[in-house]
N, C-alpha and C positions, 0 to 999 in steps of 0.2 A: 611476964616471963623474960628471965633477964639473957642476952647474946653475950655466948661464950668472948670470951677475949683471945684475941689474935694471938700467935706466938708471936716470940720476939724474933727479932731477924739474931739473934744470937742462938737462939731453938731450933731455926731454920737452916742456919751454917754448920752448928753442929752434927744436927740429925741428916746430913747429907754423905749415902751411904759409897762408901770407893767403887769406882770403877760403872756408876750410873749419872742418869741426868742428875739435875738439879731440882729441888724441891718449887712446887709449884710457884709459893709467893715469892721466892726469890727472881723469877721471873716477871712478875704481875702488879705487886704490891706497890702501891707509891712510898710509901716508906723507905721500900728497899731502892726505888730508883732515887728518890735524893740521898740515900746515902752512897750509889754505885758514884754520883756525879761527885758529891764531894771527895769518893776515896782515889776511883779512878779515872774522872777529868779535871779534876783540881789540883790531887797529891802524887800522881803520876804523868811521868813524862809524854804526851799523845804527839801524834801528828798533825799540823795546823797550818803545813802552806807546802811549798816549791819558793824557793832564791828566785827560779827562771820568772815569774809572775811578780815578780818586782824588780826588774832589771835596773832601771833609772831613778837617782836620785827623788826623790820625793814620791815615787811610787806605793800605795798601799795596798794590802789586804785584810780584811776584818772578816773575820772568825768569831761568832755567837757561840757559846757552848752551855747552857744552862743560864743561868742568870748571871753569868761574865761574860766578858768580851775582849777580846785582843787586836790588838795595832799592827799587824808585821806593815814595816818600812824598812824603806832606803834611806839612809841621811844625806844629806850632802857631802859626806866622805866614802863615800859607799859602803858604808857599813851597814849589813842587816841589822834590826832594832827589833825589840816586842815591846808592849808599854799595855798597861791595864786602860782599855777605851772610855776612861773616868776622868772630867773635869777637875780638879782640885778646887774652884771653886764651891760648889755646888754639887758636883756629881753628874752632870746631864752626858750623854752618851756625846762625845768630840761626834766620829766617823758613823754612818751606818755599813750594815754589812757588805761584803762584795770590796770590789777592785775599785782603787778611786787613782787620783794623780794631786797632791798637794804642795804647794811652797812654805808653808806652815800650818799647823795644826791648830785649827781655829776653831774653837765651841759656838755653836750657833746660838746657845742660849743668849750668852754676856758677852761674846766676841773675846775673852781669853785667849789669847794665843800663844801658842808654844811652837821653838826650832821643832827640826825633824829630830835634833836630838832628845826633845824632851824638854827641855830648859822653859820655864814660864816666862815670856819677854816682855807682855803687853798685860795688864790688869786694869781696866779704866774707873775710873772715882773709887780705887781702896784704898787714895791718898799719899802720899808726896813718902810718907815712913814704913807703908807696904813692904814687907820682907819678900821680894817673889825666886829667893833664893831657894827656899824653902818649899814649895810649890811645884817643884817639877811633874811631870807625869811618872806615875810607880810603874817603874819599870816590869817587865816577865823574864822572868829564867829562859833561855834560848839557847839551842844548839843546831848550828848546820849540818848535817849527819851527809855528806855527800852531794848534797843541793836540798836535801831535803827537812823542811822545817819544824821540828820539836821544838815544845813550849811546854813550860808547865809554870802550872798558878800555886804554886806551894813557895812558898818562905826559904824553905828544906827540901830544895828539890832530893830524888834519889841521884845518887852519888855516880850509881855504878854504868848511867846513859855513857859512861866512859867507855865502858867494852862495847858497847853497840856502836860509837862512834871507831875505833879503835877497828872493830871488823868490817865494816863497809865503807869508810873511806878509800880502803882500797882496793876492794871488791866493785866501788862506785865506779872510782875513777875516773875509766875507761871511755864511760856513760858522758862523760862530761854534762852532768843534769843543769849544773849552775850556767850552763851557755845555752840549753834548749830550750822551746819553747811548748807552749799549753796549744796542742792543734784543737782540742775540743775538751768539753767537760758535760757531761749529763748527772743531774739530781734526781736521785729517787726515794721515795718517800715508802720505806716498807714498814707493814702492819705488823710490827712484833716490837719485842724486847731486845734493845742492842746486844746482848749476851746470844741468844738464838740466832741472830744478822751474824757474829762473829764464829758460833758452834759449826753455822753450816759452812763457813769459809774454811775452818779448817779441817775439811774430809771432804774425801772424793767416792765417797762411798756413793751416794748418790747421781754421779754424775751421767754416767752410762745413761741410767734410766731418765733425764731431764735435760742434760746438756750436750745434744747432738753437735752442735757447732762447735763447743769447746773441746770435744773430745776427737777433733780431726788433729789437733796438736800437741792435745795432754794425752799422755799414757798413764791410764787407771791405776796399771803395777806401780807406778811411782809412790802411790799412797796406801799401801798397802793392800795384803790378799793375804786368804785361808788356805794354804797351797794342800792343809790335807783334804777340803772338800773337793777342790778341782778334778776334772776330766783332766786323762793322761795327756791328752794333745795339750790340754792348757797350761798343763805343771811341766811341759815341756817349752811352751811356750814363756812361761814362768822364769823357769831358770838359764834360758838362754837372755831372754832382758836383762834378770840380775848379771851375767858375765859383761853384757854390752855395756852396762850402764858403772859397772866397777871397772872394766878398760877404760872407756870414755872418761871417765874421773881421770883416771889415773891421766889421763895423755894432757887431759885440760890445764890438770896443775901443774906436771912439766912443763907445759910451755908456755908458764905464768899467769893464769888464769884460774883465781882462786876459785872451788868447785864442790867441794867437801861441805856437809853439813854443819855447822855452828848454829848453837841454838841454846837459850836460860828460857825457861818454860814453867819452873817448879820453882825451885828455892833461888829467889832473883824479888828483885822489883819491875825493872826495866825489865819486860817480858818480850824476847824475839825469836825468831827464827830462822837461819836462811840456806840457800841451798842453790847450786845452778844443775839445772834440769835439761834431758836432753829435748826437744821440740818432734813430735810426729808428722807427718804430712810433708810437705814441703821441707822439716826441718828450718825452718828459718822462724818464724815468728808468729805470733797467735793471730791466724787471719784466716779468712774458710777458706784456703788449698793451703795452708803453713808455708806457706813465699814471704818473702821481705814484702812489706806494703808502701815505705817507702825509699828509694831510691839513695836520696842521701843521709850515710848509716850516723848517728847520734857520735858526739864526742870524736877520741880519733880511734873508734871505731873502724878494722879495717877489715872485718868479715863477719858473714852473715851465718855461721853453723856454731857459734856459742852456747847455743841453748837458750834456756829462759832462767837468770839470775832474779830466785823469788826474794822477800822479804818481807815478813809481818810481823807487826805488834797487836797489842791490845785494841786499837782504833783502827788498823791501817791493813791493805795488803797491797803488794806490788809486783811486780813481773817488767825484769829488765830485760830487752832483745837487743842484737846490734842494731835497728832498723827503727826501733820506738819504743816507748817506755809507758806503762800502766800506771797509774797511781791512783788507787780507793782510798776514801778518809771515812770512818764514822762516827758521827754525832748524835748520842742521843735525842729525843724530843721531848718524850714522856715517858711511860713506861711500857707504853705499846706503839711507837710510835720510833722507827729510825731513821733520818738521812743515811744516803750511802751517797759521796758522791767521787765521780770519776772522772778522772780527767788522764789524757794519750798525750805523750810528750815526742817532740821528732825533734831533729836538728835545726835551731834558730832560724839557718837560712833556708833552709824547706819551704819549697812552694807547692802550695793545694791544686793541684789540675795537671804540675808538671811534676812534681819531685814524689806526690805521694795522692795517692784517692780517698777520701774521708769516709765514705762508706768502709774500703776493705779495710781500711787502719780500725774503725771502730764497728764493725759490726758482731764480730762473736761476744765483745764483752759489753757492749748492748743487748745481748739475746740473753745472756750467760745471768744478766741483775737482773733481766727484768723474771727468768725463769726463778732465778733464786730469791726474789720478790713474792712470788706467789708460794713457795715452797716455804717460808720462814714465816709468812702468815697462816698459813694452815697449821703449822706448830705452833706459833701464838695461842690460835683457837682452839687448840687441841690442851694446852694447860692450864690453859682456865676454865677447860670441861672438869665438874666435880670428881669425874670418874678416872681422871690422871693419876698416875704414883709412876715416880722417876723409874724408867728403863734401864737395863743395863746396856753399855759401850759396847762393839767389838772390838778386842784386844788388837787384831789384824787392820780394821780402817779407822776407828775412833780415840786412838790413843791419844793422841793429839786436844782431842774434846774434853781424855779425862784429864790429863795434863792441866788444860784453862780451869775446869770446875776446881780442881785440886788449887791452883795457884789463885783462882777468884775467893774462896772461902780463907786461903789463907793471910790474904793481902785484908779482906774486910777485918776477919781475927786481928791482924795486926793495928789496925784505925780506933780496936776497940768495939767491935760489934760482936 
């Protein structure tokens, strides 16, 4: 008896019906995870560092994303670099991954060495006529987006990383990210499909019921609500937030503080989002009472009721305060399989014990991954149950999830699947 044959992942982007999840093997299927990594960690723009994690000259960072790898450095003119983490001899990986500190980039294989710029300086016995002009390390497409480090592995990168740079450069600013520093970083390793790691980031539908901690600072109405299900107290409660939260705008951008929603989510490449938000609790920062966590505020930062300036992409999600700065990166694994990892940014000269406490800086969004850890696997394990067919969205908290299905099917469509 012969086994039916798979649809194609072109059957599968098609038959994916508006305004629901996604079809099971698009989630599951290893077919479709090396082609999510070639469309969108190879031919789209991701997130792949922080400037402040490479301050000094010869500084590095290497970034594994599938079967690539990337260099960010510092040269000796301080310039940030990307460079493909590939020998030109041979091919043997130069760097392994993580933080290192180099005065030239030396392949451990054949001892090849190359400046920080790249340039091949040393090739021993390929003889006296060796062209090592020719030989430089292949550079990555890069952009600083604020401090913050996009890469992409495409030839052709997308164009339009312009408007994303163009709207938070000066939305950034303020943050002064390229002079802060990495207080902490934690790696988690969630059981699901990087697409379901990024569904459940964008809604807050869930949160009430899961993220006690985060929701002393985040307001649920931020992400929307059914205002005709609601109890009266609560459609009251409803549309006094929306008044607060349309003053508050208003007041933020008069007094120069950009604040308004900018967002390409659909017909884009470079897919973002961003928004500055007001902080519940405390009002100051995402920390269990919403108070500053630490003392001396980031960049020239000179108060602490800003809000929370979010931003995400396809890989990435962020939440800027005056007091410290979030920053998530995701990397696929395999097709069940995500890195999430996060790293808390304070002000360079911030001192741990005196200027800021590392529990209260990172404990809600330590509580907040490792909950939404357990939540994004149990949706893994729920669409590889045979008994799965794509749910429909709420129009009210999931617009945003259909937004990604809609702009993920179309960006594959456009790769050619």
């Amino acid at each position: 008896m012969s086994i039916p044959a798979l649809p194609s992942i072109a059957s599968l982007l098609s038959s994916r019906r508006p305004h629901h999840s996604l079809p099971a093997g698009l989630y599951t299927r290893q077919d479709v995870f090396e082609a999510d990594l070639k469309v969108f960690f190879q031919s789209h723009w991701i997130l792949a560092g922080l400037e402040c994690e490479i301050p000094e000259p010869g500084d590095t960072q290497v970034l594994d994303i599938g079967t690539s790898s990337v260099i960010l450095l510092r040269d000796d003119d301080m310039q940030v670099r990307a460079f493909h983490n590939v020998c030109r001899h041979r091919g043997a990986r130069i760097l392994n991954a993580g933080q290192g500190v180099v005065s030239k980039l030396v392949c451990p294989y054949h001892q090849w060495t190359y400046e920080t710029s790249g340039q091949l300086i040393h090739a021993p016995h390929m003889g006296v006529d060796f062209d090592k002009s020719c030989r430089s390390l292949k550079p990555v497409a890069l952009r600083s987006v604020g401090g913050l480090l996009y890469v992409c592995l495409s030839d052709n990168p997308p164009k339009d990383i312009a408007f994303l740079q163009d709207v938070m450069e000066e939305r950034l600013a303020p943050y002064g990210l390229r002079n802060a520093k990495v207080a902490h970083q934690v790696d988690v390793i969630e059981k699901s499909n990087w697409k379901l790691t990024l569904e459940n980031n964008r809604e807050c539908y869930h949160c009430v019921g899961s993220h006690p901690e985060l929701c002393v600072t985040f307001i649920d109405l931020d992400f929307g609500f059914d205002l005709e299900s609601m109890s009266e107290e609560d459609r009251e409660r409803a549309a006094q937030h929306m008044a607060e939260h349309s003053a508050r705008e208003r007041r933020w951008e008069a007094e120069g503080f950009k604040s308004s929603t900018v967002e390409r989510v659909t017909d884009c490449e470079t897919n973002f989002r961003t928004q500055r938000l007001a902080i519940a609790g405390g009002g100051e920062s995402q920390t269990p009472d919403g108070t500053a966590a630490c003392a001396k505020l980031l960049g020239s930062m000179t108060r602490k009721d800003l809000g929370d300036t979010h931003l995400w992409g396809h890989n990435c999600w962020n939440h800027f305060m005056g007091d410290h700065a979030m920053s998530a990166m995701v990397i696929p694994l395999s097709a069940d399989t995500t890195l999430v990892r996060t790293k808390w940014l304070v002000h360079k000269d911030a001192v741990e014990g005196k200027d800021y406490d590392l529990d209260k800086l990172t404990s809600v969004w330590i509580a907040t991954t490792d909950q939404d850890a357990d939540l994004v696997a149990r949706s893994h394990a729920g669409v590889q149950d045979p008994s799965y067919e794509p749910g429909p969205y709420s129009k009210f908290t999931e617009k945003q999830l259909d937004n990604f299905a809609s702009w993920y099917v179309k960006r594959m469509q456009a790769h050619g699947y």
